[in-house]
N, C-alpha and C positions, 0 to 999 in steps of 0.2 A: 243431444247436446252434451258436452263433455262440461265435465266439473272442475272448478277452479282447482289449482291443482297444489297442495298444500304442502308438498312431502321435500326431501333433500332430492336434488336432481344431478346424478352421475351420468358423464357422456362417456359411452363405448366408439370403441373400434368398429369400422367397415367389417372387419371379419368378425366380431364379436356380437355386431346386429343380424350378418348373417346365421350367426348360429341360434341365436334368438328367435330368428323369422321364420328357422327352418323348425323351428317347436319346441327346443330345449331350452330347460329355465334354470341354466346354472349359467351364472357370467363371471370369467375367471379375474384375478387381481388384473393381471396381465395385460386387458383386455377393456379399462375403463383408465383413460385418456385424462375426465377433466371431473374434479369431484365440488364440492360446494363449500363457501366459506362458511370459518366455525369449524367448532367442534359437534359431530353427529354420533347420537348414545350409538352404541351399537346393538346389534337385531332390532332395531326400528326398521321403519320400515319409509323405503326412499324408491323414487323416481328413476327409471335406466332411459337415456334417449341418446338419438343418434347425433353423429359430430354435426351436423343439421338441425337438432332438435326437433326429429320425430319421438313420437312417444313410445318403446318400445313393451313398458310392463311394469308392474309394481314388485316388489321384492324387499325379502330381510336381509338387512347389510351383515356381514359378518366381517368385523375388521379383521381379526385373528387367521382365517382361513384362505387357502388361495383361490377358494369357490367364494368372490367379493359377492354376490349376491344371488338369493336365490327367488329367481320367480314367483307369486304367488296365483297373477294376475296379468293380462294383456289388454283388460278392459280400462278405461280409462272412466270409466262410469262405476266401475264399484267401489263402494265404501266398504271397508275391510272392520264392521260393527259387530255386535253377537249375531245378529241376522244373517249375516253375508258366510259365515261360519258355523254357523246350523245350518244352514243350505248346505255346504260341502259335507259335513256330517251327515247328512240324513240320504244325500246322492251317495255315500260311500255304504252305505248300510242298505240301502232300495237296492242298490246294486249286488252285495251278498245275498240279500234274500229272492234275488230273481234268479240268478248264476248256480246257488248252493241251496237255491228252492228250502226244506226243512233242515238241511245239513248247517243250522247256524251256531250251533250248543258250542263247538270250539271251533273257531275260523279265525285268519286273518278280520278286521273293520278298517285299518288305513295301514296301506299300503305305500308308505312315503310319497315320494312323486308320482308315484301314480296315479293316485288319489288328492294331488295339487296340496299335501300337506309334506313338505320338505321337510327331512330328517324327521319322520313320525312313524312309528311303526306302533298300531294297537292289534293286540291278539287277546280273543274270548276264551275262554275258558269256564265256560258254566256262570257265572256267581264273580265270577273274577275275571278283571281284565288288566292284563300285564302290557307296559310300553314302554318305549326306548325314544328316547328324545336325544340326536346328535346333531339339533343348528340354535343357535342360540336365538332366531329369532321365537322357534316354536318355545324355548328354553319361557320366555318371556310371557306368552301367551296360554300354556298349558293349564294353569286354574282354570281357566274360561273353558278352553278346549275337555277339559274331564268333566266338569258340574255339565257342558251339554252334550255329551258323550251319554253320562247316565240319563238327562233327560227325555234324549233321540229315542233308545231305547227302552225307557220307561213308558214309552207311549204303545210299542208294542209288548209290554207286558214284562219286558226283560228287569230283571231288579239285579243292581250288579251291587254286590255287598263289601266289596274292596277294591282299590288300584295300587299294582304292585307295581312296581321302579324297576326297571333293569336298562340304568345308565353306566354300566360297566368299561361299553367301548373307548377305545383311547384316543379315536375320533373328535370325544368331545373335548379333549384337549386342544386341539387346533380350533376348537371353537372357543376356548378361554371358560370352558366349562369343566366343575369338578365332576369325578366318576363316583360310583357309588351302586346300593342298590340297597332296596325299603319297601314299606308301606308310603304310600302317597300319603301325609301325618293328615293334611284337611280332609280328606276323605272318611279316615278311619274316625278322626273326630268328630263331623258332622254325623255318621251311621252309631257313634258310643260302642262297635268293635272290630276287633282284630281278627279276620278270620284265617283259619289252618292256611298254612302254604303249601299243604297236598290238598291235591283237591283228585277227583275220578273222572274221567271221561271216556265220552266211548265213542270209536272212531271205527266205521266201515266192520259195525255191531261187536268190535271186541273192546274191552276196555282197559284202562290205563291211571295208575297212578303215577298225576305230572305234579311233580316238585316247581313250582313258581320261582325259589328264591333259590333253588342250588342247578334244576336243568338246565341243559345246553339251549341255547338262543332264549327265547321269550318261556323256558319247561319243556317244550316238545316242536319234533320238525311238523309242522301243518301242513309244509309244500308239498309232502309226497303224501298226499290223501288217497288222492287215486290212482297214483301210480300203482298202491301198494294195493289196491283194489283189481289193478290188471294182474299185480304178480300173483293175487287171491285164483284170478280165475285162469290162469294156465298152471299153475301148482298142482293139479288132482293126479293122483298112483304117481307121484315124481320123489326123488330123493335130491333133498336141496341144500346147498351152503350158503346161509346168509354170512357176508362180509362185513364187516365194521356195524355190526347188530343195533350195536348204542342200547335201546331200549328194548330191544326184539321186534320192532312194527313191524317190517317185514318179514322175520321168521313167522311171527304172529299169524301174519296175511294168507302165509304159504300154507302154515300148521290148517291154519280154519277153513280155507280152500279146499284140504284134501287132500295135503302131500302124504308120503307112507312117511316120510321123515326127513327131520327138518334139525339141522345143525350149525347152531347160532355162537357168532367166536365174534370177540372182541378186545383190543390188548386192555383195555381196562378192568379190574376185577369188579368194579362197582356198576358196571352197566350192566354186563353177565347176569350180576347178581340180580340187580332188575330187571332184564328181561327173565330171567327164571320166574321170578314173582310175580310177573304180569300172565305168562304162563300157567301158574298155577291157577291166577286170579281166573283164565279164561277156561280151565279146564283142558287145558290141551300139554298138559307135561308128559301124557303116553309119546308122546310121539316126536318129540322135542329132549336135545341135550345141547345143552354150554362149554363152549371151550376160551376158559381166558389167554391170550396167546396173539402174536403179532399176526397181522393176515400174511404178509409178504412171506414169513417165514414155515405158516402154515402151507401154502398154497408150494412151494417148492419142495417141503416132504411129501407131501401126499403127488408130487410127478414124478420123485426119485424111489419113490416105492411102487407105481406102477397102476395098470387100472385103473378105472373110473367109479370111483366109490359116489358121484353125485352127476344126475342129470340136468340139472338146474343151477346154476350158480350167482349169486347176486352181489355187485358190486357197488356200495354205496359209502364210499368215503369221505371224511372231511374234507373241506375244503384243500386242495394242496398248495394252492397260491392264492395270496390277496392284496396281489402286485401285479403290473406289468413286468418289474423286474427280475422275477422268479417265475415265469411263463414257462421258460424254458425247462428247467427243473421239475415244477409241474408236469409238463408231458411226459417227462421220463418216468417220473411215478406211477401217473395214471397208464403208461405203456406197459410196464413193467407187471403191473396188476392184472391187467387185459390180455395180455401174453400167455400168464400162467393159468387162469384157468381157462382161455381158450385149449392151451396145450392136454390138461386135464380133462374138458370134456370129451365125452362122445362125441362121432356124427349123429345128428340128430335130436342131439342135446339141446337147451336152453341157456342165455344168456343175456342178463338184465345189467344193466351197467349204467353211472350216473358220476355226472361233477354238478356240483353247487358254487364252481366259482365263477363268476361273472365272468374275470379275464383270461378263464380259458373258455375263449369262446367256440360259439357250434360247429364251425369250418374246422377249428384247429381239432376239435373233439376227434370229429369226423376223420378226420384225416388220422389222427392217433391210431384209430380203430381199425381201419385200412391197413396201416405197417402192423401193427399188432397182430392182427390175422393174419396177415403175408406171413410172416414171420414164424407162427406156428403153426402153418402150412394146412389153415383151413380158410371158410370162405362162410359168410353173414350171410344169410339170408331173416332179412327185415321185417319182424313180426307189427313192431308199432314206436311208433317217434314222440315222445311227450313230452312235455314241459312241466311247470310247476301248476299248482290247482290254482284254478280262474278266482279265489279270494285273494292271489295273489298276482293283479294285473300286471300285464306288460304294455306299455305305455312304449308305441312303435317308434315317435320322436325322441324316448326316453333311454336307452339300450342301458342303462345300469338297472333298470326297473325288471329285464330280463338278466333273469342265471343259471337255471337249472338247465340240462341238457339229460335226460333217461329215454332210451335207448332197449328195446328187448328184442333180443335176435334167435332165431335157432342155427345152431353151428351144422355147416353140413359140407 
């Protein structure tokens, strides 16, 4: 029996229930027809139903954004209490620890919608857990949401001793939300301390020191766990060029796998510098050297000087678009990169290549890769097709929840 139903109630569009029915739980400005009288706080939480008034789902209103509401819910029977949210906590965490079996010490634990917490990203790190909050309804809810975060966890032993803030994106501006990034203050207050923002960890047995408050995304990429565990076990007697290194994970991977040598370039000097020192940290600088230096510009002297000084080549670049409207541009990049060291490699050679942008999606990847080879007049053959690591679901009704595309081929 469904419960009297207490909440603001917004009527959507024929096409807008559609896409609701069909399992996504964004409903756009655009797209909601008839809204309720009064004024409605925003990130409460309101009622979506159709120009008929079926019930279609519960959600946080975001006035400010063009994504009007974000799903939370399509039952009509939950109460959205502490209860109904340690339940989705402790499914998000039963679920890492089935997926990533002992691999918990640094993983994704909510994976925003795919884990039915919109705009929430929590990632582990030992002792510490660092999040990114960009919808204003979580904005709203987060005390509750961190006090049973450490709880969840505390039941299996896990004692988290800080939560660090990395509300940076500009995101939450369209949510009427300020940017920033800290210690969560209630957290640190209730524990009486502050702890270091490096912390150690160790990922597919090598380890790493991750900066919380200055690394890229949440301290460290998670996604490519095992990727960098496949590039570990085709690496042995190879001579490799990690691309866009950042940290060295993947040099890392290749060094500890077996390579005879492993040459890690990055245009930053400050990443260089730490993957040298992760290096050092792991005992593998025999056979490992840094080059600070653009890739695109590296990878064009090493074809106009000739020979194939690496059998292995890995390409792992920033994001190149975070737009549908620079899609285009993007491919040129990522062809452009793919080109060159196809050109560069051997027959027989190895090649591991990867986007992390959602809007270049897998078709378009795929097809890059196709001209890209045509082009430098060699031909793929398909070692393994992966995606990002299962702490980080893809939610099939959800396709922003997928982005990674890694790709390892031998050029022949």
């Amino acid at each position: 029996m469904k419960q009297e139903r207490s909440f603001p109630k917004y009527i959507i569009t024929k096409k807008g229930a559609r896409w609701v029915e069909g399992g996504h739980p964004w409903i756009y400005e655009a797209e909601v027809t008839g809204v309720p009288e009064g004024q409605v706080e925003n990130g409460t939480l309101v009622d979506a139903v159709t120009e008929g008034g079926k019930y279609l789902g519960t959600g946080f209103l975001s006035q400010n954004s063009k994504i009007r509401i974000r799903l939370v819910s399509e039952n009509a029977n939950d109460r959205f209490d502490e209860s109904f949210w340690r339940r989705r906590i402790e499914y998000a965490w039963n679920y890492r620890k089935q997926v990533m079996q002992d691999d918990v010490s640094c993983c994704r634990i909510i994976h925003g919608e795919a884990d039915f917490f919109p705009g929430l990203t929590v990632d582990r790190y030992n002792d510490i857990l660092v999040t990114e909050v960009l919808s204003v309804g979580m904005e709203k809810i987060k005390d509750m949401i961190y006090r049973l975060l450490k709880e969840v966890l505390l039941m299996d032993g896990v004692v988290i001793n800080g939560i660090f803030e990395r509300n940076e994106a500009t995101i939450r501006s369209l949510e009427g939300l300020p940017q920033g990034k800290g210690w969560y203050v209630k957290t640190v207050e209730e524990d009486g301390n502050v702890p270091d923002t490096v912390t150690t960890i160790c990922e597919n047995g090598i380890y790493y020191d991750v900066d919380v408050e200055n690394g890229q995304k949440t301290g460290f990429f998670l996604d490519q766990k095992y990727n960098r565990k496949a590039v570990a076990r085709l690496s042995k007697g190879l001579r490799v060029l990690d691309c866009f290194t950042h940290t060295g994970s993947f040099a890392l991977n290749a060094a500890k796998g077996g390579a005879e040598h492993v040459t890690a370039v990055d245009i930053s000097a400050q990443a260089t510098e730490m993957a040298e020192k992760n290096a050092e940290k792991n005992g593998l600088s025999d056979r490992m050297d840094f080059l600070t230096t653009d890739v695109f510009d590296l990878l064009t002297e090493l074809e106009a000087k000739g020979g194939a000084p690496y059998d292995f080549i890995i390409l792992d670049p920033p994001a190149f678009t975070k737009s549908r409207k620079t899609v285009k541009n993007a491919e040129r990049g990522y062809k452009d990169i793919n080109y060159r060291a196809l050109r560069l490699l051997p027959r027989g050679g190895y090649l591991a290549t990867a986007s992390c942008s959602h809007f270049m999606e897998d078709d378009l990847f795929v097809k890059m890769l196709h001209s890209a080879a045509a082009d430098a007049g060699k031909s793929l053959r398909q070692i393994e097709a992966r995606q990002q690591s299962p702490d980080h679901p893809i939610l099939w009704n959800v396709p922003e929840t997928g982005y990674l595309k890694f790709y390892i081929f031998q050029v022949v």
